[in-house]
PADODREN-116901 format. One record per residue (C-alpha): x, y, z; residue number from 1. Coordinates in Angstrom, 3 decimals, always signed. Last residue first. Layout:
{pt {X; Y; Z}; NUM};
...
//
This chain:
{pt {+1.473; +48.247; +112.779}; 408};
{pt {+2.820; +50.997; +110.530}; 407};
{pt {+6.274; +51.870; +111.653}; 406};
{pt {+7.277; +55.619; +112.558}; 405};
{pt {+9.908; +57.640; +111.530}; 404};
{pt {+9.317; +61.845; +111.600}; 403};
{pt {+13.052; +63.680; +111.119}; 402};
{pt {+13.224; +67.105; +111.384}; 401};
{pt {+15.966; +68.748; +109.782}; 400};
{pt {+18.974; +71.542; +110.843}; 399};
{pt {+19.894; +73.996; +108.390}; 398};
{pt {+23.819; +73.328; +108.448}; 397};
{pt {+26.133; +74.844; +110.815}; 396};
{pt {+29.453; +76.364; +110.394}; 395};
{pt {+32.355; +75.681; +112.473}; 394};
{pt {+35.028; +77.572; +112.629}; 393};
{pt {+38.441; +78.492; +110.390}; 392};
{pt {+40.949; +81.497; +110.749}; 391};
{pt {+41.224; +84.383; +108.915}; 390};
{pt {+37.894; +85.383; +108.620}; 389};
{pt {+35.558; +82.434; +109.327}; 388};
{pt {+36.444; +79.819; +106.737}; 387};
{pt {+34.255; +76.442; +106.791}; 386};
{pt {+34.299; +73.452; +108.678}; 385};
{pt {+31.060; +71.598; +108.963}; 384};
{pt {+28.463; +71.589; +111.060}; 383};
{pt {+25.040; +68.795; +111.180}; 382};
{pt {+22.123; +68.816; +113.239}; 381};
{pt {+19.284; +66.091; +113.225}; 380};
{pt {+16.221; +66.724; +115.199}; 379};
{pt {+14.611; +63.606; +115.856}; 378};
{pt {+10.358; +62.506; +116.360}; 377};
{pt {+9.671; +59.283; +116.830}; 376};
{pt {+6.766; +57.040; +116.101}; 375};
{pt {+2.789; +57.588; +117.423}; 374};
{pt {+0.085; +58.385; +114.734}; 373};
{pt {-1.824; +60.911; +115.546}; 372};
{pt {+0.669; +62.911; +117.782}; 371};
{pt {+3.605; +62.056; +115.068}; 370};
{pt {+1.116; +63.680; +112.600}; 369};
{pt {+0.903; +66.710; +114.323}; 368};
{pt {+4.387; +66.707; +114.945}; 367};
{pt {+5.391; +66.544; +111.458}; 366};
{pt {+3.057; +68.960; +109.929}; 365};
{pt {+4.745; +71.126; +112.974}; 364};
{pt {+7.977; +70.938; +111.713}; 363};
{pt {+6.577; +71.554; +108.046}; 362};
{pt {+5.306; +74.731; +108.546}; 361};
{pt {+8.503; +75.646; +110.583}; 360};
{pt {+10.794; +74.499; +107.839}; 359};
{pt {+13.811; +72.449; +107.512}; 358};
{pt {+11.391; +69.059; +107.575}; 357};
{pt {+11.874; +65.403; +106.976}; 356};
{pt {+9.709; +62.191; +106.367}; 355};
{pt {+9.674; +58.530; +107.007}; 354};
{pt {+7.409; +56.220; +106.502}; 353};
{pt {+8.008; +52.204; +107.225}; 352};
{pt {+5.715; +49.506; +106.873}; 351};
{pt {+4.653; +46.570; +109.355}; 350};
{pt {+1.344; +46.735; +107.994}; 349};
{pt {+1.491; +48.002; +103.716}; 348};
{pt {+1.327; +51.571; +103.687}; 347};
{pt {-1.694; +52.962; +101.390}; 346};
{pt {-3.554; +54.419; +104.162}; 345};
{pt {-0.329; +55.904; +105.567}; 344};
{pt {+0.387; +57.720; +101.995}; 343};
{pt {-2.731; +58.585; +101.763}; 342};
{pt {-3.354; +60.690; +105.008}; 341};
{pt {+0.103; +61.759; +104.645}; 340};
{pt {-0.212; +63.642; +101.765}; 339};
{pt {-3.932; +64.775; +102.244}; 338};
{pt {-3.646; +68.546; +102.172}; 337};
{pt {+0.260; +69.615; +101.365}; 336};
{pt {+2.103; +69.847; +104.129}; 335};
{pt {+4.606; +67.453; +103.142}; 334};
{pt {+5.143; +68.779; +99.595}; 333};
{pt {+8.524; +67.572; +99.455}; 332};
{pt {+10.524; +64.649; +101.536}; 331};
{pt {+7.763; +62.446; +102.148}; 330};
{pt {+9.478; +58.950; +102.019}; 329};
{pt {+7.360; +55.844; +102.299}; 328};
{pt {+8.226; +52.193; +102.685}; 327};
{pt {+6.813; +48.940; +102.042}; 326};
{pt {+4.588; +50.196; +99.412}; 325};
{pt {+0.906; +49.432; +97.521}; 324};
{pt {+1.386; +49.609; +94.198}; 323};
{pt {+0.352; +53.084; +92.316}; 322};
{pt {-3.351; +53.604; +91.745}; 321};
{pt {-3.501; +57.244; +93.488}; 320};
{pt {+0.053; +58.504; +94.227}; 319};
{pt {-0.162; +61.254; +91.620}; 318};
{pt {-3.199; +62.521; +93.591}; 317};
{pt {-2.125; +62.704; +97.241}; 316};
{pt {+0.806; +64.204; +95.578}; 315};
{pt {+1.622; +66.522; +92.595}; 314};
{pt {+2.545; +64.719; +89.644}; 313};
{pt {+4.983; +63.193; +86.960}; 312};
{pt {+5.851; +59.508; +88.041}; 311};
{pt {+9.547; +58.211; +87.873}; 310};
{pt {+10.148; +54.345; +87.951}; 309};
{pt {+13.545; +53.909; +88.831}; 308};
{pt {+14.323; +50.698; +86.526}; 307};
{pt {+17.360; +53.102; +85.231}; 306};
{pt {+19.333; +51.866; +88.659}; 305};
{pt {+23.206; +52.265; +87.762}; 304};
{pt {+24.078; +55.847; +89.100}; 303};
{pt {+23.957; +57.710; +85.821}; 302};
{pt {+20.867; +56.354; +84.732}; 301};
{pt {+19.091; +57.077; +88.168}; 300};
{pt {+20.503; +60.618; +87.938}; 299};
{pt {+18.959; +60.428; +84.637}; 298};
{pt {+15.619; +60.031; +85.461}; 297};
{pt {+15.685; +61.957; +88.590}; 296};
{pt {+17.363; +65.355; +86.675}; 295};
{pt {+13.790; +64.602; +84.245}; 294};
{pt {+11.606; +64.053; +86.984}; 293};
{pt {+13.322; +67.644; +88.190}; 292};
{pt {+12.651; +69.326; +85.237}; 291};
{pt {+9.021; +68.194; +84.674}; 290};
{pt {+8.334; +69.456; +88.580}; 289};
{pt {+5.386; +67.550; +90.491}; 288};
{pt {+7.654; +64.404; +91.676}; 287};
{pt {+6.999; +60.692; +92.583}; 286};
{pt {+9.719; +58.598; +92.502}; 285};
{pt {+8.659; +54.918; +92.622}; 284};
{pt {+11.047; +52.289; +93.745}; 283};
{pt {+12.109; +48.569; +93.831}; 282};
{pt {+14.443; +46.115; +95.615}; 281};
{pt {+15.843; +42.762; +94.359}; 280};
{pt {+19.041; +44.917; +93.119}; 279};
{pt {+19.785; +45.732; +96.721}; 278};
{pt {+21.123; +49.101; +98.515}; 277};
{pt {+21.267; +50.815; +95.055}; 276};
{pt {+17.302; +50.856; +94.872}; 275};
{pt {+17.180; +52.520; +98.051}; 274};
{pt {+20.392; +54.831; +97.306}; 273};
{pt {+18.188; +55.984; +93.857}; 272};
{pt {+14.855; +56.249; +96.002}; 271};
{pt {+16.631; +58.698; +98.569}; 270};
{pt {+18.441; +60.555; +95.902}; 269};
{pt {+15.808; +61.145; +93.383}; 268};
{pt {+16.521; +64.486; +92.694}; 267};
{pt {+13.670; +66.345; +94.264}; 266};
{pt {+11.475; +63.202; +95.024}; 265};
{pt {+8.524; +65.089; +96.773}; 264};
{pt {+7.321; +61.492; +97.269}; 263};
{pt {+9.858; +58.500; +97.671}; 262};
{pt {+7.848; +55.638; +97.400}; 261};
{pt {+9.484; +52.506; +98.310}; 260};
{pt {+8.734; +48.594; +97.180}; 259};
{pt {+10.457; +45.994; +98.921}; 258};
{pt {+11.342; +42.712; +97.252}; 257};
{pt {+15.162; +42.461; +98.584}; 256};
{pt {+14.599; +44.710; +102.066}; 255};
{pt {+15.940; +48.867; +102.683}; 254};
{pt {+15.289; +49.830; +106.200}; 253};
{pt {+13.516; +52.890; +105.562}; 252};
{pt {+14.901; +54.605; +109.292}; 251};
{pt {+18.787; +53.622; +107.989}; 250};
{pt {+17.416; +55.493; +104.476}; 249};
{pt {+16.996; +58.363; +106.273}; 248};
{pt {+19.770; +58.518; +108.568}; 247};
{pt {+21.863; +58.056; +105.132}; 246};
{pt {+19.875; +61.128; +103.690}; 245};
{pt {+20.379; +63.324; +106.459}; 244};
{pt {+24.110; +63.127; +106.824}; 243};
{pt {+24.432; +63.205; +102.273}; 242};
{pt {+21.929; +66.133; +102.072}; 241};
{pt {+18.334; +65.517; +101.050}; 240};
{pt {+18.359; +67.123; +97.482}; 239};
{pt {+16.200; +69.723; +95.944}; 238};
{pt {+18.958; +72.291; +95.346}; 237};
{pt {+19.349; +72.098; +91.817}; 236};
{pt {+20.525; +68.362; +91.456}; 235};
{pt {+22.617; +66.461; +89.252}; 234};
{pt {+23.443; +63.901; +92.130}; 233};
{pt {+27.029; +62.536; +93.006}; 232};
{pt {+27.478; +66.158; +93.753}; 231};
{pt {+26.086; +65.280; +97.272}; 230};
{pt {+28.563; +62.076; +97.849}; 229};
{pt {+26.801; +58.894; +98.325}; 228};
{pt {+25.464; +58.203; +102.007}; 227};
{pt {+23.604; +54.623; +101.797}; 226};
{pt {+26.151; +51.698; +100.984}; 225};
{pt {+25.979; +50.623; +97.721}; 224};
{pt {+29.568; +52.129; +97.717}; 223};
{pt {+30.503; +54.392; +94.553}; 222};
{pt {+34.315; +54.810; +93.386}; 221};
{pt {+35.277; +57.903; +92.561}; 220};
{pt {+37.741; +57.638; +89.595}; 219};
{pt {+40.976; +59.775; +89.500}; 218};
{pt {+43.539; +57.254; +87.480}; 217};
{pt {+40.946; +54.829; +86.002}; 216};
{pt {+39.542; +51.950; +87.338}; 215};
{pt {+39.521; +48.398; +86.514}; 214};
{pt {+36.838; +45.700; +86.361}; 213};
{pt {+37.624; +42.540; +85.173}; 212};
{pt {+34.806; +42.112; +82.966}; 211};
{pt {+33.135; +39.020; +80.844}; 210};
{pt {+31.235; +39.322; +78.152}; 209};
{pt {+28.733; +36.419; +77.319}; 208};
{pt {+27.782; +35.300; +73.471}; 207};
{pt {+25.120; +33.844; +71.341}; 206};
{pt {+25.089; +36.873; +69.091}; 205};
{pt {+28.069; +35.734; +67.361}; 204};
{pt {+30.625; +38.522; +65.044}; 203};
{pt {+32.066; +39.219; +68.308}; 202};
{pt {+32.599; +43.044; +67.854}; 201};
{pt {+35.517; +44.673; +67.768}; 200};
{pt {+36.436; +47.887; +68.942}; 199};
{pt {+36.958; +47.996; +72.442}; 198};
{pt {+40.135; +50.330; +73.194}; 197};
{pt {+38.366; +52.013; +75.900}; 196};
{pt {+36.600; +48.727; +77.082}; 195};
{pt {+40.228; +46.794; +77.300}; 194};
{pt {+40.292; +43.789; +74.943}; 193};
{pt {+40.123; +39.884; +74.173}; 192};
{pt {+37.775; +38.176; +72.209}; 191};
{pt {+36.910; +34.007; +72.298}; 190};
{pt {+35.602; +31.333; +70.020}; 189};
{pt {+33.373; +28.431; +70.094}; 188};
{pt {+32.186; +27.454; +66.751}; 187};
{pt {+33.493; +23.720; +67.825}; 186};
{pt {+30.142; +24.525; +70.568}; 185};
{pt {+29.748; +24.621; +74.091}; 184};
{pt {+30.116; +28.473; +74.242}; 183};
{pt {+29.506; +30.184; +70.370}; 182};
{pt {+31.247; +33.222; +71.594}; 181};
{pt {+33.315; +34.761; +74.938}; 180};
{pt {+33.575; +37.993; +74.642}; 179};
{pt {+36.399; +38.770; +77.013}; 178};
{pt {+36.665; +42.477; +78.598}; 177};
{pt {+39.422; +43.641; +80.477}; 176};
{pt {+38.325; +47.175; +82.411}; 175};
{pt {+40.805; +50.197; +81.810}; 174};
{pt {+37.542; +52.356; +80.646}; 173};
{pt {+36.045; +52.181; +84.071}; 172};
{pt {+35.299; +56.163; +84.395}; 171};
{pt {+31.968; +55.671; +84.497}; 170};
{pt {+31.920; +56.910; +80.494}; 169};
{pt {+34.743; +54.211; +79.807}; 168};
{pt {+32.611; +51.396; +81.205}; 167};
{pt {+29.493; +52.499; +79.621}; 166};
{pt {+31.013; +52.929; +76.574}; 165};
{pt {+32.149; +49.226; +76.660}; 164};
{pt {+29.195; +47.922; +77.205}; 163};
{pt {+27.740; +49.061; +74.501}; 162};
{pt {+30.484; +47.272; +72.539}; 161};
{pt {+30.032; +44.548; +74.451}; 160};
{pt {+26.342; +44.183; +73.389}; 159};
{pt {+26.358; +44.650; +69.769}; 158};
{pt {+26.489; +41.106; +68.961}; 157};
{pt {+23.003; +40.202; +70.791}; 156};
{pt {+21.541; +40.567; +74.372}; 155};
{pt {+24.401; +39.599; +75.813}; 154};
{pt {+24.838; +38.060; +79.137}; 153};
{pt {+27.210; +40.094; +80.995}; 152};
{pt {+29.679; +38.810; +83.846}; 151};
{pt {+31.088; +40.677; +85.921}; 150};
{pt {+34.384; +40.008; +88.191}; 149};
{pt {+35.271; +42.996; +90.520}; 148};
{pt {+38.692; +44.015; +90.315}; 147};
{pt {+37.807; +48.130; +90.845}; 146};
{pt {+33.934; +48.469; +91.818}; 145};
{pt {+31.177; +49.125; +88.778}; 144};
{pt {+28.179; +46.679; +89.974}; 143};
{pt {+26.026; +49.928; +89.932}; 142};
{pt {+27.037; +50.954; +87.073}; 141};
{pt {+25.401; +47.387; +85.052}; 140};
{pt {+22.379; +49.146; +85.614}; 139};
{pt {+22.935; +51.297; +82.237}; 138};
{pt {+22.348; +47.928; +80.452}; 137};
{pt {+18.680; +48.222; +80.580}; 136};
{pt {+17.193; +44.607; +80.604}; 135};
{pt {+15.304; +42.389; +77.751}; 134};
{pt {+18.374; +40.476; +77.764}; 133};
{pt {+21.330; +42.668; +79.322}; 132};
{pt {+21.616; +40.197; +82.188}; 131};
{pt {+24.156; +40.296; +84.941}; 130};
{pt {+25.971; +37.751; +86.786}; 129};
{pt {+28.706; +38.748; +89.673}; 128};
{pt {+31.423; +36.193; +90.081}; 127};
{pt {+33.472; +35.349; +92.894}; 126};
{pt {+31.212; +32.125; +93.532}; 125};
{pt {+31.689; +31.013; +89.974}; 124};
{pt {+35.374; +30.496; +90.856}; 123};
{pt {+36.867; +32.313; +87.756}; 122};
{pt {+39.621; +30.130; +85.586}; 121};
{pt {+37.931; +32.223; +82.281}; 120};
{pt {+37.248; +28.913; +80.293}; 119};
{pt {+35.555; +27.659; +83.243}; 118};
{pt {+34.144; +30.539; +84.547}; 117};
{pt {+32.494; +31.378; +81.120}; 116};
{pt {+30.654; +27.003; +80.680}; 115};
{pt {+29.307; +27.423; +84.496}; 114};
{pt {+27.442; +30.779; +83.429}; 113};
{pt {+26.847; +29.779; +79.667}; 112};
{pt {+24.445; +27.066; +82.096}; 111};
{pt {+25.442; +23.363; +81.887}; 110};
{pt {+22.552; +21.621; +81.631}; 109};
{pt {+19.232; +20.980; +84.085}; 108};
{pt {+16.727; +18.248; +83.547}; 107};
{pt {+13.667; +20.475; +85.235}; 106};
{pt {+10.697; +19.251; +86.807}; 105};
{pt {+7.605; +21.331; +87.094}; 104};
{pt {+4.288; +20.160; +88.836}; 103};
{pt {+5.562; +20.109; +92.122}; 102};
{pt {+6.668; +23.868; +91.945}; 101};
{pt {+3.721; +25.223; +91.345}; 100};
{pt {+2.236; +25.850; +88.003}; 99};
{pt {+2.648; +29.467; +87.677}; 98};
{pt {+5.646; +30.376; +89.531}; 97};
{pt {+7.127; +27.479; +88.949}; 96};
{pt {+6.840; +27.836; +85.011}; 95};
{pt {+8.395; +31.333; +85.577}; 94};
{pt {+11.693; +29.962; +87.772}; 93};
{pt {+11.909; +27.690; +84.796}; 92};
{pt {+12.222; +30.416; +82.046}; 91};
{pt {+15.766; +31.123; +82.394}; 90};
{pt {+17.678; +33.471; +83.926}; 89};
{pt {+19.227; +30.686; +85.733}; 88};
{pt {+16.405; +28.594; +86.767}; 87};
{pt {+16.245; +27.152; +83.046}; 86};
{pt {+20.213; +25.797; +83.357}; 85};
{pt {+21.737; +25.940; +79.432}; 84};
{pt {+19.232; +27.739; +77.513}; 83};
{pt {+15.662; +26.438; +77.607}; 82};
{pt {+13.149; +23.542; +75.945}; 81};
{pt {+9.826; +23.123; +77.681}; 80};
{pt {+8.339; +19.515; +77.642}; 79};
{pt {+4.465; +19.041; +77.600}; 78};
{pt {+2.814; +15.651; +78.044}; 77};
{pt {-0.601; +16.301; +77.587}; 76};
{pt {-3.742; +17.341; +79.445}; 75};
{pt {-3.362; +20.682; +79.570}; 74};
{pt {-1.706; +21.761; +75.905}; 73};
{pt {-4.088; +25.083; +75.240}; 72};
{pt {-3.432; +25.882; +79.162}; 71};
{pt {-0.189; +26.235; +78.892}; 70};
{pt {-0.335; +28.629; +75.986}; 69};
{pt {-2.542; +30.535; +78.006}; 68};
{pt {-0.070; +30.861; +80.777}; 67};
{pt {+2.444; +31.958; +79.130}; 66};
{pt {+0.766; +34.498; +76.740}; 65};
{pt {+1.836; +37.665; +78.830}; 64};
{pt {+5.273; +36.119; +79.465}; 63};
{pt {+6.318; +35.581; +75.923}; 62};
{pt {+5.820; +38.600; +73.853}; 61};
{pt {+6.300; +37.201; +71.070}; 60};
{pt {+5.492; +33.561; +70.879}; 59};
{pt {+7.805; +30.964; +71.821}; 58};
{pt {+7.238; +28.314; +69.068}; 57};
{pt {+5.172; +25.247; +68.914}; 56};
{pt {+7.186; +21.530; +68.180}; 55};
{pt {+4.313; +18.862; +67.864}; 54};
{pt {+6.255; +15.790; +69.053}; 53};
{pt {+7.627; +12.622; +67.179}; 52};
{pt {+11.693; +13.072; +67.727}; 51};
{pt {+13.048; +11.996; +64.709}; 50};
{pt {+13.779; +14.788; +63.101}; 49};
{pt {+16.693; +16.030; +65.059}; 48};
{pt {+16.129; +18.775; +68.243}; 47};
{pt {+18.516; +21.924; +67.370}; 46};
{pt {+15.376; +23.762; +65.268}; 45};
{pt {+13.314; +23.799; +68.259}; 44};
{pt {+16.437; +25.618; +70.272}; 43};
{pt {+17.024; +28.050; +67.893}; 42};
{pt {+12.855; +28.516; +67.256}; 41};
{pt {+12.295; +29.223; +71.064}; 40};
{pt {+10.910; +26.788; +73.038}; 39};
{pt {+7.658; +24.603; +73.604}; 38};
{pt {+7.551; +20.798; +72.579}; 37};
{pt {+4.145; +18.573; +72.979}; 36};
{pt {+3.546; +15.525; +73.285}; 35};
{pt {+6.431; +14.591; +74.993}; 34};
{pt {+8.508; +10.858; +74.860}; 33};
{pt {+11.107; +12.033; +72.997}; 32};
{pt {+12.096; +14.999; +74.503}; 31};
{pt {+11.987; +13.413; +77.859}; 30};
{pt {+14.301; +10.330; +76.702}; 29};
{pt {+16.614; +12.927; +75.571}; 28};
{pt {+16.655; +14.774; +78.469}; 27};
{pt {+17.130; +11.873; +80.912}; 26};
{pt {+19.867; +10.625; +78.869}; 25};
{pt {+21.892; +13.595; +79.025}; 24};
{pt {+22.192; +16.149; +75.936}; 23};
{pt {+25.311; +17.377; +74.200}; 22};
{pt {+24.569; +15.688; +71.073}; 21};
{pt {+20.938; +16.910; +70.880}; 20};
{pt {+22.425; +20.880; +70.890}; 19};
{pt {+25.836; +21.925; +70.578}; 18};
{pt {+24.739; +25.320; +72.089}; 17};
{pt {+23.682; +23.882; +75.099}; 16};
{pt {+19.627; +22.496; +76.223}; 15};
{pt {+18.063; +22.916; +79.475}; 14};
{pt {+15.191; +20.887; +79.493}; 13};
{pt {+11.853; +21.358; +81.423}; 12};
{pt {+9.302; +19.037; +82.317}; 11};
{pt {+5.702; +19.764; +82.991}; 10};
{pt {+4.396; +17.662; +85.349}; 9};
{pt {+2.263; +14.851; +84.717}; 8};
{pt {-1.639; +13.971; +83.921}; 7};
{pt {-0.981; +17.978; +83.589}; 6};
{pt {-4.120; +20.299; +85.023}; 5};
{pt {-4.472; +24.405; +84.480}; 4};
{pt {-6.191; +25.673; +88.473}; 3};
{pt {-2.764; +26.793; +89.343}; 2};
{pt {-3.057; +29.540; +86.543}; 1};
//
């Protein structure tokens, strides 16, 4: 797409709720000076009459036809009208990405962001932003820690209330939600509730929901940090155990933009605590059982990362024409004929794989491959306190194997 040509750069225009009246001068005199005007209908429809350019719609899907539709107007002076600030969720960031980011200039405007902390008295900085455009609004559980500040940009007038649910099923029903409606505007209008008493809807679909997030009596609350609870996980045995698992995922060294596999998922718990660890990350869970790609699917649900991407198979072969990752996990099927072989062949350089074994077999799967391949080789052994008789001892856990080695 770098190869499309613009005698100048595309400009785009962030434009509010009250429309032409609440642009700047340098948007207005790039509005009507373009050739060519691409944005939603809403926004189209707030420009007046009199400015001169050919006004094209946002087709459906956009992305995919982006950078054709930039291509059909090379050559003339294109502006791009977005919501409020277009790097903020907005479709600037994309127009960069294509076109480089000296041939985009953007007239910014107040985003719905700036506009919500304002009328809520919240120091933007304080404030965690989530989308529910286009986006699954189960990951909003991740963010779910008592007096944290969210806000939600709504996908349409039914958003808080879904919202709401969510809160109350995690447990967060004493949450104060604001729907704050019509930003910018003299429609402009708030509501004001707790999510298990939410009942009213906003009436606007051009609205943002804030949360001040509040537990109820007897909620567990969920770090990001690696080492959730065991029976945090609907699981049926097939579960690297809380000790194990945060050794683990200390090995996979969890990075914003890194892919993992976790193959032999079980119940997802070593891609779900990847994914939790940053929302820039991303996973694959690949598992051969339909009942337990179904517990990973909504054990990711549960625990605020539905983007888990689960994949029904047995390994080498399920893992054939998935992305290349960062990281690899072989926690099932690790002796299995050709696991490791293409899982390491796949492994981007300066990638991690990790894997762990409670079995003979498997222990010496692992140091076979360690002897190929170099890494480390760690015997992990936890004991707990348990009754013994009368009186109370120590009782050991199966111990695990632990293979870590970085791909050069």
């Amino acid at each position: 797409m770098r190869s499309t040509t613009f005698d100048e750069p595309v400009t785009v225009v962030g434009i509010g709720a009250d429309g032409w009246a609440g642009l700047g001068e340098r948007g207005r005199d790039a509005l009507q000076h373009a050739q060519v005007i691409l944005g939603g209908q809403r926004h189209l429809d707030l420009l007046p009459a009199a400015v001169p350019a050919q006004r094209v719609p946002w087709p459906t899907p956009l992305l995919p036809a982006l950078p054709g539709l930039l291509a059909a107007h090379a050559g003339q002076r294109v502006c791009v009208l977005a919501s409020g600030d277009p790097m903020w969720f907005g479709i600037g960031s994309h127009l960069v990405q294509l076109l480089g980011p000296d041939r985009v200039r953007v007239v910014t405007h107040p985003s719905s962001i700036a506009l919500a902390c304002a009328r809520m008295g919240w120091p933007v900085e304080q404030v965690t932003v989530r989308s529910a455009v286009g986006r699954d609004l189960d990951g909003i559980r991740r963010d779910l820690v008592p007096d944290r500040r969210l806000l939600v940009l709504s996908q349409d007038a039914a958003t808080s209330a879904a919202l709401a649910r969510i809160l109350a099923d995690a447990g967060y029903g004493p949450s104060e939600m604001t729907v704050l409606a019509a930003l910018g505007t003299d429609r402009e209008h708030r509501v004001d509730g707790r999510a298990q008493e939410w009942v009213t809807e906003p009436g606007d679909a051009l609205n943002i929901v804030a949360v001040r997030v509040a537990a109820a009596a007897g909620t567990r609350v969920l770090a990001t940090m690696p080492g959730l609870p065991d029976d945090a996980f609907d699981h049926d045995g097939a579960l690297t155990k809380r000790e194990a698992r945060a050794l683990a995922l200390s090995r996979l060294a969890p990075t914003a933009g890194e892919l993992l596999w976790d193959v032999g998922a079980g119940s997802g718990s070593i891609a779900i605590e990847w994914l939790r660890s940053d929302p820039a990350t991303s996973a694959v869970a690949v598992e051969s059982r339909d009942d337990r790609a179904d517990r990973i699917a909504g054990n990711a649900r549960t625990l605020g990362v539905p983007q888990l991407r689960v994949v029904r198979g047995r390994a080498p072969e399920a893992l054939a024409g998935l992305p290349a990752p960062d990281a690899v996990f072989v926690g099932g099927g690790l002796t299995a004929p050709g696991v490791f072989d293409a899982a390491w062949d796949a492994l981007r350089p300066g990638g991690r794989l990790v894997a762990h074994a409670v079995t003979l077999e498997g222990e010496r799967e692992l140091a076979d491959q360690a002897t190929r391949r170099g890494g480390d080789l760690t015997r992990l052994s936890i004991e707990r306190v348990a009754p013994l008789g009368s009186f109370t001892g120590w009782a050991p856990a199966r111990p695990v194997v632990q293979w870590a080695v970085r791909k050069s």
